[in-house]
C-alpha positions in Angstrom: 148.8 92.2 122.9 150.1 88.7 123.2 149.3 86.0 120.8 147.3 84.1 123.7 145.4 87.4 124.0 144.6 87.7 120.3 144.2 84.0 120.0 141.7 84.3 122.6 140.0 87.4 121.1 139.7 86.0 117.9 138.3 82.7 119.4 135.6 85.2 121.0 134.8 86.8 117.9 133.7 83.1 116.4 131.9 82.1 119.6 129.7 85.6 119.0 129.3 84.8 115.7 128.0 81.2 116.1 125.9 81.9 118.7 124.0 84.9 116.1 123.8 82.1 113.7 122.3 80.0 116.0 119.5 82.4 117.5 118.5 83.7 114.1 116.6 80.6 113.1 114.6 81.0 116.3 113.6 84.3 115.5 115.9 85.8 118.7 116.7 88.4 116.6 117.4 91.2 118.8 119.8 88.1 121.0 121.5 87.7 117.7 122.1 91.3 116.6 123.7 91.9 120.4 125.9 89.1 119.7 127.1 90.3 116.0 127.5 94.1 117.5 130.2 92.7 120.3 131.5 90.2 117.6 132.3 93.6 115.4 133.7 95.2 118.1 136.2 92.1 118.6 136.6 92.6 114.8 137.9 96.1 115.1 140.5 95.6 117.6 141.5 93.1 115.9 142.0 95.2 112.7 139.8 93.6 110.5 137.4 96.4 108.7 135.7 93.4 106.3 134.7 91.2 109.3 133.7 94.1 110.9 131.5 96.0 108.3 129.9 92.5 107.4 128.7 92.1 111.2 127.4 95.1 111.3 125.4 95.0 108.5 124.3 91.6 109.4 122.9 93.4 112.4 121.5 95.9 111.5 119.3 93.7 108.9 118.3 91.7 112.3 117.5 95.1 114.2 115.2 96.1 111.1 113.4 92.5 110.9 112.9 93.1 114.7 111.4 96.5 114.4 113.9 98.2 115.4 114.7 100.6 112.3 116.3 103.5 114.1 119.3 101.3 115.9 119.4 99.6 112.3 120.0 102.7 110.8 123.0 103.2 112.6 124.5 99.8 112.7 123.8 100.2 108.4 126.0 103.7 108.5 128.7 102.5 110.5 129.0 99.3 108.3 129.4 101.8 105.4 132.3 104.0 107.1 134.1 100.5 108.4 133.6 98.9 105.1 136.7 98.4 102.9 136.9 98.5 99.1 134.8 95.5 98.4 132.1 96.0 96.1 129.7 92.9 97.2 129.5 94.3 100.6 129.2 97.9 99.6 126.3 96.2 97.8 124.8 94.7 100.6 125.3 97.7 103.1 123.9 100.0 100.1 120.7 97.4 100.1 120.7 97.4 103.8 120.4 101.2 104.1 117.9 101.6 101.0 115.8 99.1 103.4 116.2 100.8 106.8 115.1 103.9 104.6 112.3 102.6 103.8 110.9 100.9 107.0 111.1 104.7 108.2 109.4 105.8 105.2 112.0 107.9 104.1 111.5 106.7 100.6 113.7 109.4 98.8 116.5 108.3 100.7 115.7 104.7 100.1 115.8 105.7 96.3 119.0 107.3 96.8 120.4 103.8 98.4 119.0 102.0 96.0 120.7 104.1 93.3 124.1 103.5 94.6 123.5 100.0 95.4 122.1 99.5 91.5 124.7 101.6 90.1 127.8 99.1 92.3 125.7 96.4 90.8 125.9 96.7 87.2 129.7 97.7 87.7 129.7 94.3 89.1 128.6 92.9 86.4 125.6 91.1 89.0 123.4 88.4 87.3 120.2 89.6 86.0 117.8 88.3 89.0 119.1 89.8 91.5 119.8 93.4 89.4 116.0 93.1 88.8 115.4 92.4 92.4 117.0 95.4 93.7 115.1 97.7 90.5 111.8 96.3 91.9 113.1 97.4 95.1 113.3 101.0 94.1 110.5 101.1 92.0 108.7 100.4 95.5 110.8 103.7 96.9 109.5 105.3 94.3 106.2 104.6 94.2 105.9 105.1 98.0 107.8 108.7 97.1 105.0 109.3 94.6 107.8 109.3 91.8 105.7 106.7 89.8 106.9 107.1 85.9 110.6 106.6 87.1 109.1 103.8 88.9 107.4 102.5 85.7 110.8 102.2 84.3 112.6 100.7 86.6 110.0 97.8 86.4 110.4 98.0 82.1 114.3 97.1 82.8 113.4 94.4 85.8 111.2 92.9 83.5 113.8 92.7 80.1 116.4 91.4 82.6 114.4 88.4 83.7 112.9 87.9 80.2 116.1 87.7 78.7 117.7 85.3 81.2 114.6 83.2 82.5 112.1 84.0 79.4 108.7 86.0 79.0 106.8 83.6 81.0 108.9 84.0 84.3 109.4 87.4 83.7 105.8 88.1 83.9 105.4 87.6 87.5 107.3 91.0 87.3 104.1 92.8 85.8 101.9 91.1 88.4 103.9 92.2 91.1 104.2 95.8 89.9 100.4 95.9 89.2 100.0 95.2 93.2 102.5 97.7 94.2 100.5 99.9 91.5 97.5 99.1 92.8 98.2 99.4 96.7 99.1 103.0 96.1 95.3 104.0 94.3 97.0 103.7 91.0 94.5 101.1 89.6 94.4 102.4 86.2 98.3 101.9 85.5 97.9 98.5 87.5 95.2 97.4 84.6 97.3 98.6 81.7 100.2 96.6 83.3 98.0 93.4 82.9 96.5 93.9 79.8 100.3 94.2 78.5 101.1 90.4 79.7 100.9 87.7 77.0 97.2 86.6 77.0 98.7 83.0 76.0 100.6 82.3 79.6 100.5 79.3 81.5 97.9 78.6 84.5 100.6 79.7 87.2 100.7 83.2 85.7 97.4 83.2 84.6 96.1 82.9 88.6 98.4 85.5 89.4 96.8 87.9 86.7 93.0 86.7 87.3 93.5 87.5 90.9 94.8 91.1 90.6 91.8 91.5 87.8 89.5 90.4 91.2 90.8 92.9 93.3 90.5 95.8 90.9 87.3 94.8 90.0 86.1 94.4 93.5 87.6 98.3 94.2 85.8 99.7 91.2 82.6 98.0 92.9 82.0 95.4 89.5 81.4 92.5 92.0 80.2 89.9 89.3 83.6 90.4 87.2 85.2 90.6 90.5 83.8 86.6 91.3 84.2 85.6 88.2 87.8 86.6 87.4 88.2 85.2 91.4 86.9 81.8 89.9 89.2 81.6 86.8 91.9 81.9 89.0 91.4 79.6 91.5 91.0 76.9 88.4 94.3 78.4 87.2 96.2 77.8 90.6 94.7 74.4 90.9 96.1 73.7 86.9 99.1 74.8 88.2 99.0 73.7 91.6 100.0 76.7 93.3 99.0 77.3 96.6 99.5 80.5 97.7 98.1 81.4 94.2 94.7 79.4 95.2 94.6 80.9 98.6 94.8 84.3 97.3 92.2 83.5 94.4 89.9 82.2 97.6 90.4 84.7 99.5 89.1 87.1 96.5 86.1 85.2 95.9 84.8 84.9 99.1 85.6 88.6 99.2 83.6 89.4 96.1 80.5 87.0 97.6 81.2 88.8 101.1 80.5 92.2 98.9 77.4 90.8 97.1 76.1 90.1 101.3 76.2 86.3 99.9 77.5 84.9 102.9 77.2 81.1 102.5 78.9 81.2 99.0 81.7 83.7 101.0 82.1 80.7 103.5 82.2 77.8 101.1 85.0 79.4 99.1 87.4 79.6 102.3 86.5 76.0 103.6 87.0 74.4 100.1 90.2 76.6 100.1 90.6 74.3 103.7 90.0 71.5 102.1 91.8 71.7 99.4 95.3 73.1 100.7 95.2 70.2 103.4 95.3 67.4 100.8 98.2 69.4 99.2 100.0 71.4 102.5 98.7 69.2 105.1 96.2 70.2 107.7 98.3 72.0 110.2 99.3 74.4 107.1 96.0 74.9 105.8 94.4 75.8 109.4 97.4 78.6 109.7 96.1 80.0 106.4 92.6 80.0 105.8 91.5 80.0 109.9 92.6 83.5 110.6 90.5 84.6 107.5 87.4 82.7 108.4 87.8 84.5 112.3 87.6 88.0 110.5 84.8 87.0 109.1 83.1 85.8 112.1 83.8 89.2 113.6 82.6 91.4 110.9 79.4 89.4 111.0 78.7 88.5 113.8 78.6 85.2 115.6 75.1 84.3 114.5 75.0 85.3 111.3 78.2 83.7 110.8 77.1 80.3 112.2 73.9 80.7 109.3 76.5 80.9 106.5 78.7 77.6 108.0 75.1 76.1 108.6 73.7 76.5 105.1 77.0 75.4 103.3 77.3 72.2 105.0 73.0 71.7 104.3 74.3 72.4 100.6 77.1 70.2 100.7 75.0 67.2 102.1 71.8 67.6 99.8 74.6 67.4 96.6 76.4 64.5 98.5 72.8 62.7 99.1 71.4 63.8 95.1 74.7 62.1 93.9 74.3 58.8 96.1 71.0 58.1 94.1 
């Protein structure tokens, strides 16, 4: 091949490689994983096995975001046979694959992935965040695998790595997350032993977090008033520590817990003072994108009249305590 030729190839290569970077930010994933597959191929004739490997891991990442998981399975294991002995993009290809594993629910292979992509890391000497990312990771492959003590201690080390670099505080978001994951699977009982092992002395942020998870497994275990109250504490919590998605969640709990307790006004007023609130701090267009979808399951699952009864009574309330405060 003549250097014009190559020249020409190579200029290709870029061209394909831009134009991914420029559809990925408008979602056109699918556009942008066509354009990193030929861009490999360009790669390969060109001899390059790390330029290669990385664009096909790249998309096959975009072919799993897109829903495609069986076409990013095999982008992900031909990015591992092109790869060359580099250990940050054995990494990422090893992450890339536990992923794909899982989005096919083939959680032991996802462990597996994990394992090799965990075991790379630490030879790497990774920082601790993102070695307790990918251990959260595979306490999820776990979990999902119904391999839950193993899963129990990966989350032990995620949480001493983030304690010991960003302190107890940060680090217990960790246990909040793993008493979700805990939780979603019907493990409630380990999910409220996680909790109860957090500091009780933690700031508001964390404290939402908590309160929030205690709502929802109170809710499940059908204790509605605990359920509303521990709802209520965290929505004070998240507003301490302004924290939005913290106070939508906490809203979305209590007017959960009222919804159970067939209090639908109350259930109503917690997701438009939820509105209210997140507009003066996101902005309306935000807030509407949050709490509207809610508020239309709601008027589904009720009904169209009985919802309108609950929006009517709330805004009566709201005037008679705007009025009573006037005189």
């Amino acid at each position: 091949m003549t250097v014009a030729h190559e020249t020409d190839r190579d200029d290709q290569a870029l061209a394909l490689m831009r134009r991914a970077h420029e559809l990925i930010p408008r979602g056109e994933w699918e556009g942008a994983s066509a354009a990193l597959e030929q861009a490999a191929a360009l790669h390969e004739a060109a001899g390059r096995a790390y330029d290669r490997a990385r664009c096909l891991q790249l998309a096959a990442t975009l072919r799993r975001s897109a829903g495609d998981a069986v076409n990013a399975r095999l982008l992900a294991d031909r990015a591992a046979t092109a790869a060359p002995q580099d250990q940050q993009l054995a990494i990422s290809i090893a992450a890339e694959q536990a992923e794909t594993a899982f989005a096919e629910s083939r959680y032991r292979d996802a462990v597996s992935a994990w394992s090799r992509a965990i075991g790379q890391a630490r030879e790497a000497g990774l920082k601790a965040d993102g070695l307790s990312a990918m251990l959260r990771r595979r306490a999820a492959a776990r979990v999902s695998a119904g391999e839950v003590e193993p899963a129990l201690r990966d989350y032990d080390e995620a949480f001493r790595l983030l304690e010991s670099s960003r302190g107890r505080e940060t680090a217990g978001f960790v246990r909040t997350e793993q008493a979700d994951l805990l939780f979603q699977y019907g493990h409630a009982d380990h999910a409220a032993l996680v909790l109860d092992a957090i500091d009780a002395g933690s700031g508001p942020h964390l404290l939402a977090e908590m309160s929030v998870m205690r709502a929802r497994l109170a809710r499940a275990a059908g204790r509605i008033d605990d359920a509303i109250e521990c709802a209520s504490r965290a929505r004070e919590a998240a507003l301490e520590a302004i924290a939005p998605v913290s106070y939508f969640a906490a809203s979305v709990e209590l007017a959960e817990g009222y919804a159970a307790r067939l209090d639908r006004t109350n259930s109503y007023g917690a997701l438009a003072t939820a509105w209210a609130t997140l507009s003066d701090v996101l902005g309306e267009g935000v807030a509407r994108s949050w709490v509207e979808p809610v508020l239309i399951c709601y008027q589904i699952q009720w009904g169209e009249q009985a919802f309108l009864e609950a929006k009517r009574n709330y805004e009566a309330r709201r005037r008679a305590a705007r009025d009573a405060k006037a005189e």
